[in-house]
C-alpha positions, 0 to 999 in steps of 0.5 A: 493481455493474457488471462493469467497475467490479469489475474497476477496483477489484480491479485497484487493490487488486491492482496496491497489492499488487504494488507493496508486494511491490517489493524492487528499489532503483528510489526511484520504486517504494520510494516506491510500496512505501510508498505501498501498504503504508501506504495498506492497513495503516492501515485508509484509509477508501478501501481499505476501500470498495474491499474492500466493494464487491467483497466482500473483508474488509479483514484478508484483504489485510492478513493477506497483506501481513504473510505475504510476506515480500517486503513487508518493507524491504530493506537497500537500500530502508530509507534512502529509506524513512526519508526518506519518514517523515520527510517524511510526519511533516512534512507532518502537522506543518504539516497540524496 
């Protein structure tokens, strides 16, 4: 892999992790937060192709997200974030 492209994908990958370490109440960022986390914890063929291709086991990210403790939902964040599922839920409803 060239150079650059390693840095590209790592900065994805690092940039999905601060954002599910978010605990500010801005909906955009909430939306982001859950965005990561869902797209890192459900084993998303993506993310693992990203991990492969710069030699991360996927569990090492997953593991971390788990750890913090600031990738939990907080007070604040819980409605919009129930909103979100709800949303999601729908549009695989239709998607069936």
């Amino acid at each position: 892999m060239i150079k650059g492209e390693e840095g590209f994908i790592t900065a994805i990958l690092t940039q999905a992790v601060e954002d599910a370490r978010y605990i500010g109440s801005n909906k955009y960022m909430i939306k982001q937060k859950f965005e990561s986390i869902t797209w890192i914890m459900s084993n998303d063929p993506q993310f693992n192709y990203y991990c492969k291709l710069i030699n991360i086991e996927p569990s090492y990210i997953q593991n971390k997200i788990k750890k913090y403790k600031d990738t939990r939902f907080t007070k604040e964040q819980k409605p919009i974030v129930q909103m979100l599922e709800r949303k999601n839920n729908e549009q695989r409803r239709i998607r069936i």
